[in-house]
PAGU-434921 format. One record per residue (C-alpha): x, y, z; residue in one letter. Coordinates in steps of 0.25 Angstrom, whole numbers, padded with zeros to 4 digits, always signed. Example, Ala and Ser with C-alpha at 12.3 -4.5 7.8 and 13.67 -1.06 7.14 Angstrom:
BEGIN
+0049-0018+0031a/+0055-0004+0029s/
//
This chain:
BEGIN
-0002+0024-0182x/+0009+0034-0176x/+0000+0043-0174x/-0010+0036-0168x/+0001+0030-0160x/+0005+0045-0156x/-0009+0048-0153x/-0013+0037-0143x/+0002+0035-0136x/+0000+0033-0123x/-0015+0023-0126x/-0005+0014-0134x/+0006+0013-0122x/-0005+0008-0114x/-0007-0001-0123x/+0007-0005-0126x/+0008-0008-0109x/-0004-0017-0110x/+0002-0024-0121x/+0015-0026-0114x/+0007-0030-0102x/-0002-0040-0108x/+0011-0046-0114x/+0016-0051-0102x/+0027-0039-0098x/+0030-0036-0082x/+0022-0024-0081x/+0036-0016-0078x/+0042-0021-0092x/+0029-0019-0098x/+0029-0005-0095x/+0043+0000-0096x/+0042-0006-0111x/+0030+0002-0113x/+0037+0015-0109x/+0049+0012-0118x/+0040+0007-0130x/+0032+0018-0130x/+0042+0028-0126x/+0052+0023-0140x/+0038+0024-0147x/+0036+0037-0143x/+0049+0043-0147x/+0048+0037-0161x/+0033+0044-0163x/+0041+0057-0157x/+0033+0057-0146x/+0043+0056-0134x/+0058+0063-0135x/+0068+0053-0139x/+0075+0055-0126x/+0060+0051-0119x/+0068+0040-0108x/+0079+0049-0103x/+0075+0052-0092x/+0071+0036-0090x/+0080+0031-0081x/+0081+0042-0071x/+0066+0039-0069x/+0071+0025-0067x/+0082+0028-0059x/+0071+0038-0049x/+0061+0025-0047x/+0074+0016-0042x/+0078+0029-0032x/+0061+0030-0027x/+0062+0029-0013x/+0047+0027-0012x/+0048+0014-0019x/+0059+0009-0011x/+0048+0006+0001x/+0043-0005-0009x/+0054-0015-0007x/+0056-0011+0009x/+0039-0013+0011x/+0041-0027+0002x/+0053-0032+0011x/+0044-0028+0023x/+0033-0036+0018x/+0039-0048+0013x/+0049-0051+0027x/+0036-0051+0035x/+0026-0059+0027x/+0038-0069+0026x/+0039-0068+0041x/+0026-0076+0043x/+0018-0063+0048x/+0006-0066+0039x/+0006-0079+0046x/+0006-0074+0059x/-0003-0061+0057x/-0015-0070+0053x/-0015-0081+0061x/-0014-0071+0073x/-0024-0061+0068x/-0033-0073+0063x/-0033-0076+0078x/-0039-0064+0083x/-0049-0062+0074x/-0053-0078+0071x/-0063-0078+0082x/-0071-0068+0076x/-0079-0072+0061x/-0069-0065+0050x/-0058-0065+0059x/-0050-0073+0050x/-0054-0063+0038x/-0051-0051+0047x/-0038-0056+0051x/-0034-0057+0037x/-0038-0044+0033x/-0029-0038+0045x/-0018-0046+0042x/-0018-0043+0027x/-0019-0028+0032x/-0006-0030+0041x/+0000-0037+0029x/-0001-0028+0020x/+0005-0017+0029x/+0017-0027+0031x/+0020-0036+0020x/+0011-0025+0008x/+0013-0038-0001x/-0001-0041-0005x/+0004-0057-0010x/+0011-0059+0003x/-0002-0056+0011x/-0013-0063+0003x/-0002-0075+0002x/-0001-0075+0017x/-0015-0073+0021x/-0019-0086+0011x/-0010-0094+0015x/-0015-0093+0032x/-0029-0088+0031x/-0035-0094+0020x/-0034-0107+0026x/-0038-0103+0039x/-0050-0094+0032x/-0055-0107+0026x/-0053-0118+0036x/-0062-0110+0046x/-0073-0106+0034x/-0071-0093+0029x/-0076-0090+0016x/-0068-0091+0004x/-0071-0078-0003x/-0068-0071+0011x/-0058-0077+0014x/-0049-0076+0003x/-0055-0063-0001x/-0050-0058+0012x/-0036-0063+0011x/-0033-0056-0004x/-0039-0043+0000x/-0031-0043+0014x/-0018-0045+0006x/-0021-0033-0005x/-0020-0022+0008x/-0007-0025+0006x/-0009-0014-0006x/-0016-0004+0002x/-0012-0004+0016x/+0003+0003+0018x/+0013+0001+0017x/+0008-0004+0002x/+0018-0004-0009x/+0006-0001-0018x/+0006+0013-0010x/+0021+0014-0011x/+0021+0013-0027x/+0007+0022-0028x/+0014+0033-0019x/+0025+0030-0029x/+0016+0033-0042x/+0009+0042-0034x/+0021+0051-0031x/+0016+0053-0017x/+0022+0048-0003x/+0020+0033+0001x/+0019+0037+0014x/+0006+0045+0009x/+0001+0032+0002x/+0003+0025+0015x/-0004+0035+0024x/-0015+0036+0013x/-0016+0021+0012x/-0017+0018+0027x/-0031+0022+0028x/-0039+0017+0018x/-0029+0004+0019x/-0035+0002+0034x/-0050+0005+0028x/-0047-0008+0017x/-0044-0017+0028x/-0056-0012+0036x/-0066-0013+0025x/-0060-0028+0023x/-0062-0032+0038x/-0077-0025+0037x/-0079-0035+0026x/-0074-0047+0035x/-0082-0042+0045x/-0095-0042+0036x/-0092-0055+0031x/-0091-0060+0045x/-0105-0054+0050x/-0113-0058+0037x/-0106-0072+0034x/-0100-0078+0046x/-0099-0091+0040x/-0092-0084+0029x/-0079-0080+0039x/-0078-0089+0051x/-0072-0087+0065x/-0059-0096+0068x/-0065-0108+0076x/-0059-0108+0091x/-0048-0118+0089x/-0043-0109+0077x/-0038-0099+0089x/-0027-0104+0092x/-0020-0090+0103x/-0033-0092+0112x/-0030-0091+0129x/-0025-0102+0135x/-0040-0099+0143x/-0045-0100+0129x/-0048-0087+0127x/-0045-0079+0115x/-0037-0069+0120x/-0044-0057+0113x/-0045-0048+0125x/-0030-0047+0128x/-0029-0043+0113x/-0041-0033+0112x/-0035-0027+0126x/-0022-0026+0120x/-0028-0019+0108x/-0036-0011+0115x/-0023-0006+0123x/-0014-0005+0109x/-0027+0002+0102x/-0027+0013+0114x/-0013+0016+0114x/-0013+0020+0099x/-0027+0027+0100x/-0017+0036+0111x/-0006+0037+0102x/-0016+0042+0090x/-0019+0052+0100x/-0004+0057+0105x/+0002+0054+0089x/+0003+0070+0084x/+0007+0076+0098x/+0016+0064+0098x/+0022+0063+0085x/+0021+0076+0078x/+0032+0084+0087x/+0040+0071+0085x/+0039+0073+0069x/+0038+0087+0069x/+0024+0088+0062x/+0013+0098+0064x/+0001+0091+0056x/-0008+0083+0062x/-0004+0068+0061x/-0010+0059+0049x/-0021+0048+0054x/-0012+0037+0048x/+0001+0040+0056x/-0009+0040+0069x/-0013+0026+0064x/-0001+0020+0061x/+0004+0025+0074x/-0005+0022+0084x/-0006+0008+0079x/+0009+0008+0081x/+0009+0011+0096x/-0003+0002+0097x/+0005-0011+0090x/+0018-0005+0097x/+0010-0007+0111x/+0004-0019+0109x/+0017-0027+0106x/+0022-0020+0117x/+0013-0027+0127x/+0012-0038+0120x/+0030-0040+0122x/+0028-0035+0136x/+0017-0047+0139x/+0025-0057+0132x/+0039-0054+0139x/+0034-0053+0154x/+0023-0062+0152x/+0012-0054+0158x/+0001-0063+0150x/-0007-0051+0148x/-0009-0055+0131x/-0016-0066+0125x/-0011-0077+0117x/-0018-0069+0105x/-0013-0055+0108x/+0002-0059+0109x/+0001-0065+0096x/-0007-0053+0090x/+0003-0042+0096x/+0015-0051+0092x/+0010-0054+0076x/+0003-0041+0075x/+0011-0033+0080x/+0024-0031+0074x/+0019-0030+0061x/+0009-0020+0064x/+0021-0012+0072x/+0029-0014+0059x/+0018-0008+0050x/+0015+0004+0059x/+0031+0008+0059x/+0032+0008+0045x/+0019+0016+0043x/+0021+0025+0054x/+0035+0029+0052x/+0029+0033+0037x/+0017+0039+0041x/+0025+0046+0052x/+0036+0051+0041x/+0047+0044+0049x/+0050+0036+0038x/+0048+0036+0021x/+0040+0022+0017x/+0053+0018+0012x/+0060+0019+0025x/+0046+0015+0031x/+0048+0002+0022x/+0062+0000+0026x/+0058+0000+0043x/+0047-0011+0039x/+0056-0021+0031x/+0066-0020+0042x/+0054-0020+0052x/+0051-0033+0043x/+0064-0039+0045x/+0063-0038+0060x/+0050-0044+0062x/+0054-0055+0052x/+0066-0059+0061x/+0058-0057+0075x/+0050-0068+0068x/+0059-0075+0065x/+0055-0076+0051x/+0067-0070+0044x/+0077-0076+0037x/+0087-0075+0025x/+0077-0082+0014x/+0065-0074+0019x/+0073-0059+0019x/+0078-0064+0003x/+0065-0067-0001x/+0060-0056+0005x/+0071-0045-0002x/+0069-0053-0014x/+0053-0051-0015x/+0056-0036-0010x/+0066-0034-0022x/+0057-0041-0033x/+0044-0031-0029x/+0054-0020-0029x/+0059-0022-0044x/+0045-0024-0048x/+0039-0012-0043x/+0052-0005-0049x/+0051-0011-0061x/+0037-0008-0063x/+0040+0007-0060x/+0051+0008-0070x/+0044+0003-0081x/+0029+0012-0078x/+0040+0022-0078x/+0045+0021-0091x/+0029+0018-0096x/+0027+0032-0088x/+0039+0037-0094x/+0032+0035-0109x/+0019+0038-0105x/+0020+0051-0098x/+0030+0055-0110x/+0018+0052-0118x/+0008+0060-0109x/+0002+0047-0105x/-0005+0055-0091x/-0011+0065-0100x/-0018+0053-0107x/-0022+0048-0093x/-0028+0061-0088x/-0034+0061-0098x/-0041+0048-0097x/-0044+0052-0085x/-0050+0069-0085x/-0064+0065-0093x/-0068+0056-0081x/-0080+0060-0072x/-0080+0064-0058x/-0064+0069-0055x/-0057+0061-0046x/-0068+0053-0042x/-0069+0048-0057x/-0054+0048-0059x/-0051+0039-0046x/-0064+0028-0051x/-0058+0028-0063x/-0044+0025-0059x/-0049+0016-0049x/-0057+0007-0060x/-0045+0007-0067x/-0035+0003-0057x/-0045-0008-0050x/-0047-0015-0067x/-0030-0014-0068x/-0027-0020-0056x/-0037-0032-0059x/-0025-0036-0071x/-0012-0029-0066x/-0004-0027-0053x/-0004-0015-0045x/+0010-0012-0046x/+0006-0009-0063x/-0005+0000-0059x/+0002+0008-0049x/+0012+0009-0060x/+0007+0009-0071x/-0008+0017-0068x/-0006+0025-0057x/+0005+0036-0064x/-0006+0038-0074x/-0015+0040-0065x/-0009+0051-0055x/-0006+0063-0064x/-0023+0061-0066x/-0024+0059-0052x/-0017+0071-0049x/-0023+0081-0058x/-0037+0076-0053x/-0032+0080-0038x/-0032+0067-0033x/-0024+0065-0021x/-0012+0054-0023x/-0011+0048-0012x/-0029+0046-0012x/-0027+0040-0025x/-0014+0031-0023x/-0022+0024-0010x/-0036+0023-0019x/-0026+0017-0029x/-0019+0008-0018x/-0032+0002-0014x/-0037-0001-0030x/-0025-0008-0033x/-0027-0016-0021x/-0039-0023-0027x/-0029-0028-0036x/-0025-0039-0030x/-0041-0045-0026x/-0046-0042-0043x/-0045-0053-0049x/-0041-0057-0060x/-0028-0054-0055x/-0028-0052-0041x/-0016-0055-0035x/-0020-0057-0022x/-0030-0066-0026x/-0020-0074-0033x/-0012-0074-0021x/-0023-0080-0014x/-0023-0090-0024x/-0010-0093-0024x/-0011-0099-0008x/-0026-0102-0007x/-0029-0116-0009x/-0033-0122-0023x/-0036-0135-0018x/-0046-0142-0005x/-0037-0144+0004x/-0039-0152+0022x/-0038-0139+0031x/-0025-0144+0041x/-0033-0137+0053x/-0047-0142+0052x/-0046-0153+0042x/-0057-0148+0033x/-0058-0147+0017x/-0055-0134+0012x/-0059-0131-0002x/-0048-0124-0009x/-0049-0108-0013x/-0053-0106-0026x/-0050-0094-0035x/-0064-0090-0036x/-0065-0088-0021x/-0052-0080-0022x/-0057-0070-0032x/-0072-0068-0027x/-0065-0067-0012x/-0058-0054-0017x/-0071-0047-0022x/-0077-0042-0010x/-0063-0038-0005x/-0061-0031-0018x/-0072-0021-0015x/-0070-0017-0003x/-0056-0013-0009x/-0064-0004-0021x/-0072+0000-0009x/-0061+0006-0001x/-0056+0011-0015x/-0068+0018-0016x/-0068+0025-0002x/-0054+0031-0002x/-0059+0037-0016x/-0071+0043-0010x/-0064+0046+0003x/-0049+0052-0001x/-0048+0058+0014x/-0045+0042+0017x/-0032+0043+0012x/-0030+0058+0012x/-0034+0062+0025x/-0021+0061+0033x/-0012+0065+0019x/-0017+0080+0017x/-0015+0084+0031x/+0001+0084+0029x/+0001+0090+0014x/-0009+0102+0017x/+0003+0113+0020x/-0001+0127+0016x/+0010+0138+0012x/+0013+0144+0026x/+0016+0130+0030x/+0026+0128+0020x/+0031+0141+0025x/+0034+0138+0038x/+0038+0124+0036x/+0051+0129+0025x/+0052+0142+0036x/+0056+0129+0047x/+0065+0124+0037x/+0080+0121+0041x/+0087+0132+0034x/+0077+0140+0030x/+0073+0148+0042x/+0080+0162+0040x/+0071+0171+0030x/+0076+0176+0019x/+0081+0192+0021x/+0072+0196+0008x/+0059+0203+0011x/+0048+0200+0004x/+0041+0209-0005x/+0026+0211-0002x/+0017+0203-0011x/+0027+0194-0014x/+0028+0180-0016x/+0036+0176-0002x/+0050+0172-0005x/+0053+0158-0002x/+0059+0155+0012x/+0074+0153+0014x/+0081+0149+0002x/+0072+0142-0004x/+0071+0144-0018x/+0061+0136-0026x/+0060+0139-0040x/+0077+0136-0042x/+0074+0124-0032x/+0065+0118-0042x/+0073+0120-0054x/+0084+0112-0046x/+0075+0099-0042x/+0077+0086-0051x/+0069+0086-0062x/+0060+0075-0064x/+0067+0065-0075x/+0054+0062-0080x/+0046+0075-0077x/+0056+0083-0086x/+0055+0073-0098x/+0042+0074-0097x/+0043+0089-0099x/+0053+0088-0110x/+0042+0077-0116x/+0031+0087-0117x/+0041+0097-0121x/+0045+0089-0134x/+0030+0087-0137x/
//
């Protein structure tokens, strides 16, 4: 029995977590327990020192002092002070209106105003809650159908995990051991593809089955001219306007902004999006305060409640993101200017008030300890596992599949899309995703490609039943019982759970379908993240040559045919010795040492 025990370690701590999971145990508990459990086993069979948790609580000790985790609790706040502040509310009654003429206008503002969600508030049960509770009813007063329209809503809310800034990308850059603002630049792409892919799908709908997705009748339209026109023009003409100022600045960006931070590379395409659409939003709340305070009655009804709702959310979104990509600021410091941002539109709204800034610090502080807690305990699972050469195990799992990558990245895919059908993704990103990367790596599989093909599996999460939470948030506000609709007087029939699940289908693959093409298509996500890495030897060179301090040469002469000396004083190999050693990697060493 020990023996066999000895033999099949790392197989029978998997199957000591799934016990401890299937008995009800929070997942962090459940894994820390593991760790230890197994750990103390281990030293009794001599597998492990007995000295195996030393170095424990200076692991613990470096997740509380991760600065990349602190953006978590600073993107929460942010998103929690403006879904309190009624901006759902506004977003889509005002978005509903420029698009409710058209068939699928209702579905398409939905889509956009989950998108504009998710990059504001990142909470998935925030925007589905939302969006239910204001455009369910409207969706089925006017005859939309059920599966589209609730299909719509719960798919719009999960972009909240893929679109930045995302804290499923904060805690993947985390397990990842890359940059977040990588993730995010990575993410932006193939983020905007997913909303596009979802509008095409309204669209088709819309020229297929009509009756399927109605327009809003003429007396839904309630910012229409006192002439009874829409007022579409003054917003197209303002758009038109805000879309050529930011086509001008994406033309002027590098001459304008490289001198200014010092940079010779070519400016990454994202930056260039983010901001161009800054100076357009910029402008067009701009015109839209200097119509208002002289009264020139140059904008609509409709365009002054677009600018005014739209507007300094978008402008809030593209500081943050901007000042990231742009490398003014860290997503922690990034995540700190949009909660205070957050703040500031709260009170101009008037929206913000003692109760509303408590409940928002205390929902900030409770997802802040549960991602903690859950990282302290896959670290003291990892802890074991690793001392037990759990990844050799894993890549070896892995090395006898077909096709290299391409084989590797179907089969983790499979795999992650069956998990996240019974768990959350907070427990795959923890618990899955370190197994995963040592393999990753040693197939040269770029980290940042896999974290965003990751990212958008997970998202499908939350629409696969039979525990997808965002179909249970839907559940949770669409009606259960028929109930008199207070505008139009009709019976509607109440939401069943049937049409819930079957409205998340279609959605669900169009997600594996995006999946699918960032996999085929790595250039998606990589394009604008290679250019800034690929420096060659004389670059490095130069650039420690420029260095303050280290322009004199040193006064030896080099001998010919020999290695050349290192410039200034630099002096690597002592330098290395004299870093911190890695806690863990050095118990590691000492582990395989013992063996």
């Amino acid at each position: 029995m020990i023996e066999l025990l000895t033999q099949n370690f790392v197989p029978v701590m998997f199957a000591g977590l799934l016990i401890f999971l299937l008995a009800g145990f929070p997942v962090a508990f459940s894994l820390a327990a593991t760790g230890l459990f197994f750990g103390f086993i281990g030293m009794e069979l001599e597998l492990f020192p007995s000295n195996l948790f030393q170095a424990l609580p200076l692991r613990v000790f470096g997740i509380m002092q991760n600065d990349t985790l602190l953006a978590i609790p600073f993107f929460t706040l942010m998103g929690i002070i403006l879904e309190r502040s009624r901006m759902a509310e506004d977003l889509l009654e005002t978005v509903g209106q420029v698009f409710g003429p058209v068939r699928g206008g209702v579905g398409i503002a939905v889509v956009l105003v989950g998108a504009l969600l998710a990059a504001t508030t990142g909470v998935v049960a925030a925007s589905v809650i939302s969006m239910g509770l204001i455009a369910m009813p409207i969706m089925l007063r006017y005859g939309y159908n059920r599966t589209i329209a609730t299909g719509t809503i719960t798919a719009s809310g999960t972009l909240a995990q893929a679109l930045p800034p995302s804290l499923v990308l904060i805690v993947l850059a985390d397990q990842l051991g890359r940059s977040v603002g990588d993730m995010y630049a990575g993410a932006l792409v193939p983020g905007l593809m997913l909303v596009g892919l979802y509008l095409l799908f309204i669209v088709a709908v819309a020229l297929f089955k009509p009756s399927w997705v109605p327009a809003l009748p003429p007396e839904a339209r309630i910012y229409s001219q006192p002439n009874g026109s829409s007022g579409h023009i003054s917003l197209i003409a303002l758009l038109v306007l805000c879309g050529f100022a930011g086509f001008v600045w994406s033309q002027v960006h590098e001459s304008v902004m490289n001198p200014w931070l010092g940079r010779e590379l070519p400016a990454p395409g994202d930056e260039i999006f983010i901001l161009s659409m800054t100076i357009a939003a910029f402008l067009a709340l701009g015109l839209a305060l200097i119509n208002r305070l002289f009264k020139l009655g140059l904008l609509s009804r409709l365009t002054e409640r677009v600018t005014f709702v739209l507007i300094p959310p978008l402008v809030l979104i593209f500081l943050v993101l901007g000042t990231i990509f742009l490398g003014v600021a860290t997503p922690t410091e990034g995540g700190a200017m949009g909660a205070l941002g957050a703040l500031i539109m709260a009170g101009a709204r008037r929206t913000l008030s003692f109760s509303l800034l408590k409940q928002a610090l205390e929902n900030t502080t409770k997802l802040a300890i549960f991602v903690m807690f859950i990282l302290i305990g896959s670290t003291v699972f990892s802890f074991t596992f690793n001392a037990a050469d759990g990844h050799v195990w894993v890549e070896h799992l892995f090395d006898k599949l077909p096709g290299g990558q391409l084989g590797f990245l179907l089969v983790v895919n499979l795999l992650v899309f069956v998990l996240g059908m019974f768990i959350d993704f907070f427990e795959i990103a923890f618990i899955v995703v370190p197994l995963l990367v040592p393999v990753a790596e040693k197939l040269d599989i770029n980290l940042i490609w896999f974290g965003i093909i990751l990212a958008m599996n997970l998202q499908t999460s939350f629409l696969t039943p039979p525990f997808g939470f965002a179909l249970f948030y839907l559940r949770s506000v669409a009606a259960r019982n028929d109930y008199d609709d207070v505008v139009t007087g009709k019976r509607i029939k109440a939401v069943t759970t049937a049409q819930i699940y079957k409205g998340s289908i279609a959605f669900i693959v169009l997600q594996v379908i995006m999946v699918m093409v960032i996999v085929l298509n790595p250039g998606i996500v990589t394009g604008n993240l290679g250019v800034a890495v690929k420096v060659d030897d004389a670059a490095v060179s130069d650039m420690l040559r420029n260095m303050p301090g280290l322009e004199e040469e040193p006064e030896a002469a080099e001998e010919p045919g020999a290695e050349p000396a290192p410039e200034g004083d630099l002096k690597p190999e002592p330098a290395a010795e004299e870093a911190d050693p890695d806690p863990m990697k050095a118990m590691e060493e000492a582990l395989k040492k013992t063996k």
